[in-house]
C-alpha positions, 0 to 999 in steps of 0.5 A: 140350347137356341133362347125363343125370341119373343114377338110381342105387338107394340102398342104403338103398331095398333094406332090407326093410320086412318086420319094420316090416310084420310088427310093424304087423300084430302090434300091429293084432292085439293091439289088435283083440283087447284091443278085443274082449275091452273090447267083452265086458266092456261087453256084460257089464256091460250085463246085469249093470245090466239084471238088476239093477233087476229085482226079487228074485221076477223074477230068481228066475223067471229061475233067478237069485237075487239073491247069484249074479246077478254069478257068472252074468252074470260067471261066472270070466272075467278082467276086468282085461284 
């Protein structure tokens, strides 16, 4: 005659996975937000190159001189994020 096997809980599969879930979803934000500040950085400097191979008397046509274009482009935002 077939033995019944017994399907009893363990105490380990009633722990709450809610903290793991919460911390993933907290480092998934963080990294989300460090990428989209890199993303900035890069679409900054992007223009920064591009205006900078362009004359003196075009930037200046641009309403930008030459010594503030890194100020404009850049303007006071942190960048060692």
């Amino acid at each position: 005659m077939p033995q019944a096997i017994s399907h009893e809980v363990s105490p380990v599969a009633t722990v709450s996975t809610a903290p793991l879930r919460n911390w993933i979803r907290q480092a998934g934000q963080r990294l989300k937000t460090w990428l989209e500040a890199r993303a900035a950085v890069a679409a900054e400097a992007a223009v920064y190159q591009n205006l900078s191979r362009l004359s003196d008397a075009e930037l200046e046509r641009r309403g930008i001189s030459r010594g503030d274009l890194h100020r404009c482009v850049f303007g006071s935002a942190p960048h060692g994020i």
